[in-house]
C-alpha positions in Angstrom: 64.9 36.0 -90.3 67.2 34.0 -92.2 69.5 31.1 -91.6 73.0 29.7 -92.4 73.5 26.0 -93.7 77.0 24.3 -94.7 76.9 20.9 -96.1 80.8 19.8 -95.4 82.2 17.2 -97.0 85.6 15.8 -98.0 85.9 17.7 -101.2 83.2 20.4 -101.3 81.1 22.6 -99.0 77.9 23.7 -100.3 77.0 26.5 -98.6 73.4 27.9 -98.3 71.5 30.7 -96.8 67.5 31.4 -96.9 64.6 31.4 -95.3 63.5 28.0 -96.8 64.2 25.6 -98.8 62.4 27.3 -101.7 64.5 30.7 -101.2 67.6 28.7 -100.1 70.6 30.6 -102.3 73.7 28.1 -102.0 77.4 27.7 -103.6 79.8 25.1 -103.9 83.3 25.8 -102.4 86.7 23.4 -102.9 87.5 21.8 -98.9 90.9 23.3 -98.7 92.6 24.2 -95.0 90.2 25.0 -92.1 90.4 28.1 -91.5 90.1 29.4 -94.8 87.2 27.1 -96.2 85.6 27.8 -93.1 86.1 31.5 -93.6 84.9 31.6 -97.2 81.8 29.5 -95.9 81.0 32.2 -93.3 81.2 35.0 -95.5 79.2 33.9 -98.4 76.4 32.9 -95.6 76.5 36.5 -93.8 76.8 38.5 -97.2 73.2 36.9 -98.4 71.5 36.9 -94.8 72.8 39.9 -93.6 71.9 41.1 -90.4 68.7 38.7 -90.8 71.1 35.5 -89.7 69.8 33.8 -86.7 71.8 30.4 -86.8 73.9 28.3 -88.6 73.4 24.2 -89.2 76.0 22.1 -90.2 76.2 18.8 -91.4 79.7 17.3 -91.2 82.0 15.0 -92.8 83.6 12.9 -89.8 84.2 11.4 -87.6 82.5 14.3 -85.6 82.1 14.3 -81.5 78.8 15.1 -81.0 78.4 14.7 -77.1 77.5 18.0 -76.0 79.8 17.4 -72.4 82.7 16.7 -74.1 85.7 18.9 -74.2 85.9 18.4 -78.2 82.3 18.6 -79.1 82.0 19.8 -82.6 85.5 18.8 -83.6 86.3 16.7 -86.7 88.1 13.8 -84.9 89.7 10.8 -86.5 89.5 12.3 -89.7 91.5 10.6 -92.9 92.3 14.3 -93.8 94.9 15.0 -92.1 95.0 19.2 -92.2 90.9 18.1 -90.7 91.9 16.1 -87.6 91.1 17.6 -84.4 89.6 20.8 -86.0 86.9 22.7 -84.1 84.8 23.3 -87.2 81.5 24.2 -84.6 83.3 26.6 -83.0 85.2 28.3 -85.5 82.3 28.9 -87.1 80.6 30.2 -84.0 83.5 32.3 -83.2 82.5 34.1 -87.2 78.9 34.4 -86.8 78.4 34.7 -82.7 75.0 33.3 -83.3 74.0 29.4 -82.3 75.7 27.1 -84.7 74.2 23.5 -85.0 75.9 20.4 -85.8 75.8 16.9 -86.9 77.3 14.2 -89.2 76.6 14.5 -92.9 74.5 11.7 -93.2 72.6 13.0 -90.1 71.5 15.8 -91.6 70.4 14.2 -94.7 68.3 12.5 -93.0 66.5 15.4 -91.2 66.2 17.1 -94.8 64.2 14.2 -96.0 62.3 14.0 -92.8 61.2 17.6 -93.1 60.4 18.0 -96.6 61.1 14.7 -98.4 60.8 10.9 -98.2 60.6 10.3 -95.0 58.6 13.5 -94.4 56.0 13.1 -91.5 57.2 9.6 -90.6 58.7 8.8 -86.5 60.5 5.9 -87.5 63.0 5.7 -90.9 66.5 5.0 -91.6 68.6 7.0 -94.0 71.2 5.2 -95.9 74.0 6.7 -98.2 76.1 4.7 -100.5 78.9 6.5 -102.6 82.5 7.1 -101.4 81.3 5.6 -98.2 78.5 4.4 -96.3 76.9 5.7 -93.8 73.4 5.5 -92.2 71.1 7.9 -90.1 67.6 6.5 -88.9 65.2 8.2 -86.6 63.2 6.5 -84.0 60.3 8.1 -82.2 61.1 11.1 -84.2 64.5 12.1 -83.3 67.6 10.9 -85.2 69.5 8.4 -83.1 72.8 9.6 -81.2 74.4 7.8 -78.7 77.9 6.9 -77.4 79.4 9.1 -80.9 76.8 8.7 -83.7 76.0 5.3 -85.5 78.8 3.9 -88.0 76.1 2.0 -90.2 78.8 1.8 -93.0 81.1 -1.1 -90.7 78.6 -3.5 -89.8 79.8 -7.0 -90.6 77.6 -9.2 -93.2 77.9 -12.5 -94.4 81.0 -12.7 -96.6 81.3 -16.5 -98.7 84.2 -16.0 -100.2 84.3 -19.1 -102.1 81.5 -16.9 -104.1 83.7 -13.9 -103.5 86.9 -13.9 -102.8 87.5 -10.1 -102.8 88.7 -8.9 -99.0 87.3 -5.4 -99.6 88.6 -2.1 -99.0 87.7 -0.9 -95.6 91.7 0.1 -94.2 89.7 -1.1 -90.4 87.7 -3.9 -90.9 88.5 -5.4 -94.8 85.0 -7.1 -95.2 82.7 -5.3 -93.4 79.5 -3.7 -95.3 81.3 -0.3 -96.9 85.0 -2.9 -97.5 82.7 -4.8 -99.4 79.7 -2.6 -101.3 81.2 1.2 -101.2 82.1 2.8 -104.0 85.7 2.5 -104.0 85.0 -1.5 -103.6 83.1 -1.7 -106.8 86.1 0.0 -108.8 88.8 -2.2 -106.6 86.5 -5.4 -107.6 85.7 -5.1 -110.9 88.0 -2.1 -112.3 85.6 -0.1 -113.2 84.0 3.2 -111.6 80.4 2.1 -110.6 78.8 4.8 -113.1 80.7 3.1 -115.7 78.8 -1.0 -115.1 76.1 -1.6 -117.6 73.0 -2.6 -116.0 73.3 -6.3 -116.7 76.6 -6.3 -115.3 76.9 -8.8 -112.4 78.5 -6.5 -110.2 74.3 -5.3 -109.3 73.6 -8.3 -108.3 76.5 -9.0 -105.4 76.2 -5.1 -104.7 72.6 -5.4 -104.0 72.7 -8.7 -102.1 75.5 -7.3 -99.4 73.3 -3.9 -99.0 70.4 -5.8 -98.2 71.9 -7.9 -95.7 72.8 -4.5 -94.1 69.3 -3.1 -94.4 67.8 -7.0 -93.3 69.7 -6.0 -89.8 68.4 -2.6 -89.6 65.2 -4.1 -90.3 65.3 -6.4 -87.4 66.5 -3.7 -85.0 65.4 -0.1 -85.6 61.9 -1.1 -87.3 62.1 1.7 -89.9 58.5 2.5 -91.5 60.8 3.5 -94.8 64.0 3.0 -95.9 65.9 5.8 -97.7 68.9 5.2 -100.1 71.1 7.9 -101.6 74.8 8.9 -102.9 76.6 8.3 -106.0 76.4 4.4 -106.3 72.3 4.8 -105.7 72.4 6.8 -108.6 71.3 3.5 -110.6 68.1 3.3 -111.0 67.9 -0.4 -111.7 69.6 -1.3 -108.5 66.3 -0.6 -106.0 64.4 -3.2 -107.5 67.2 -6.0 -107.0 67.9 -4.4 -103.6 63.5 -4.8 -102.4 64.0 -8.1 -104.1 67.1 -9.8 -102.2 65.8 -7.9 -98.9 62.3 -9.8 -99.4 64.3 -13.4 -99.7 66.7 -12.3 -96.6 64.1 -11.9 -94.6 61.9 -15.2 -95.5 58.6 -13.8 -94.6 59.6 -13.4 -90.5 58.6 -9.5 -90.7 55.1 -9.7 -90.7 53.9 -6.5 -92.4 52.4 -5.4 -95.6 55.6 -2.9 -95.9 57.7 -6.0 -96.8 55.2 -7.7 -99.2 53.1 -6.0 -101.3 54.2 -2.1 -100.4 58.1 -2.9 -101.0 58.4 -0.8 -103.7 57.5 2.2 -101.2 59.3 1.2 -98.3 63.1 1.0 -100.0 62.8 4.6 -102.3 65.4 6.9 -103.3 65.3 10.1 -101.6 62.9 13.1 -102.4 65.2 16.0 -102.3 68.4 14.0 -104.5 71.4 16.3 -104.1 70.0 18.9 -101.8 69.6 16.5 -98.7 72.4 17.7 -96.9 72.1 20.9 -97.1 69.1 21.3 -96.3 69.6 19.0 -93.7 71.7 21.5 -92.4 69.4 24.0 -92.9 66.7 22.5 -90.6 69.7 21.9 -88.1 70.0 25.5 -87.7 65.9 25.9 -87.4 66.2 24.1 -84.8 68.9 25.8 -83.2 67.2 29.2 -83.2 64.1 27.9 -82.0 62.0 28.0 -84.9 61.8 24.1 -85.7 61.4 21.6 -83.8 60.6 17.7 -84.7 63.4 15.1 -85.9 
C-alpha cells in the first residue's frame, strides 16, 4: 500500500510517493500550465507506487473551494495566476489516478504534517502559522483543522498600524495594511529594500516585524486557545526572530492569559516547526491517509 502526495505551490510542486514519511521518495517540478504540471505530477507518483497507489493528498496553493457541496470544490479559485484560476486541480488529478484524491490549502496541510509527526504532534488544539511570500495560518481545535465558510485567511487580519511610527502602507493589493501588507516577505523588501535573508540581525526591521506578528498571534491567542504555536516559511528562517516574537507576544498580552504556557514555558509554546521544508508534503501525505482510510485524527 502506498500513497501519492503533491505539495503545490506557486512556483514548485514537490511531489512525493511512499508508505511514510521515512520511505517518502519526492521531486521538485517547475508550476507551469495545469494540465501539464499536473500530468508530470501524476506520473512521477504512479511510476514509484505502482499498482500499490491507494490515494492521493494535496495541499494547494489558493484560494481553493473546499466545501465539499459546491459545484467547484477542489478548484483553484481567485488565483493571482492567471493560467490557475478556475482550474479543477482535484479532479484532474482524480480523473489520472481514479483512486480518492484529498485536498486542502497549503498551509492546511502543513499543519496536519506537524500534527502527525512534528511540533504539534499529539496536541488537539494548535495554530500553524507560515510567513514567507505570504501569510497564511492553519490551527486545529478539538483535533480537526478548522474549515468553515472557505478556509481561514489568517494572513489579512487587521492589526494596529501607528503610522506616525510607520508610515509604510504595505503591500497587500486588497487591504494595504493588514497583517501580510505589513510583515510578509515582499513588505520587508518594499520597506527596507532589502530581501529579508539579506537584514543582519540587529537590523531594526526584527523588531517592527516581530511586534506586527505578535499582534496577529495575541488575537489568535484570544480566540482559538492554541496549546502551541507553530511558525514557518522563508522569513522564519531567522533564528533570532522567535525570541523577539515570545517577547512582544508576552508584553501584548499584559499577563490577561493566565497560563504557564505564556510565562515561564514561552520558549515552547511559539517554536519553529519539527519537519522544516517537508511540512507540506507530508501534509499532503497524511491527507491522502486519511482519504484511503488508513489515518484518521487532525
Amino acid at each position: 500500500m502506498a500513497f501519492g502526495c503533491i505539495e503545490a505551490g506557486g512556483t514548485k510542486f514537490v511531489c512525493g510517493a511512499g508508505t511514510c514519511p521515512e520511505d517518502l521518495v519526492t521531486t521538485t517540478l517547475p508550476t507551469g500550465d495545469p494540465e501539464p504540471t499536473v500530468e508530470r505530477a501524476v506520473a512521477f507518483i504512479c511510476e514509484q507506487a505502482g499498482d500499490e497507489l491507494r490515494a492521493v493528498g494535496i495541499g494547494s496553493f489558493g484560494p481553493v473551494d473546499l466545501d465539499p457541496s459546491s459545484k467547484t470544490f477542489g478548484y483553484i479559485t481567485s488565483t493571482p495566476k492567471l493560467s490557475w484560476q478556475n482550474f479543477d486541480l482535484a479532479g484532474a488529478v482524480a480523473r489520472r489516478v481514479r483512486l480518492p484524491v484529498a485536498i486542502d490549502t497549503d498551509v492546511n496541510a502543513a499543519a496536519l504534517g506537524e500534527a502527525h509527526w512534528g511540533a504539534a504532534r499529539e496536541l488537539a488544539d494548535f495554530l500553524y502559522l507560515t510567513v514567507g511570500t505570504g501569510i497564511g495560518g492553519g490551527a486545529a481545535s478539538g483535533g480537526r483543522i478548522i474549515h468553515g465558510l472557505m478556509h481561514p485567511e489568517m494572513g489579512h487580519v487587521r492589526v494596529p498600524h501607528d503610522r506616525a511610527h510607520d508610515p509604510f502602507g504595505g503591500v497587500c493589493p486588497f487591504h494595504g495594511d493588514c497583517l501580510e501588507g505589513l510583515a510578509s516577505g515582499p513588505s520587508i523588501e518594499a520597506r527596507w529594500g532589502t530581501r529579508a535573508e539579506a537584514l543582519p540581525a540587529g537590523h531594526p526591521a526584527w523588531e517592527l516585524e516581530a511586534h506586527y506578528l505578535a499582534l496577529g498571534l495575541a488575537n489568535w491567542v484570544c480566540t482559538l486557545s492554541p496549546r502551541r504555536i507553530v511558525m514557518g516559511g522563508g522569513v522564519m528562517q531567522q533564528d533570532h526572530l522567535f525570541p523577539l516574537i515570545r517577547r512582544e507576544l508576552t508584553g501584548i498580552l499584559n499577563g490577561y492569559i493566565q497560563s504557564p504556557a505564556l510565562a515561564e514555558e514561552i520558549d515552547s509554546y511559539v517554536v519553529p516547526p519539527r519537519l522544516g521544508s517537508r511540512a507540506g508534503v507530508l501534509g499532503a501525505l497524511a491527507l491522502a491517509m486519511q482519504a484511503s482510510g488508513t489515518h484518521s485524527g487532525a
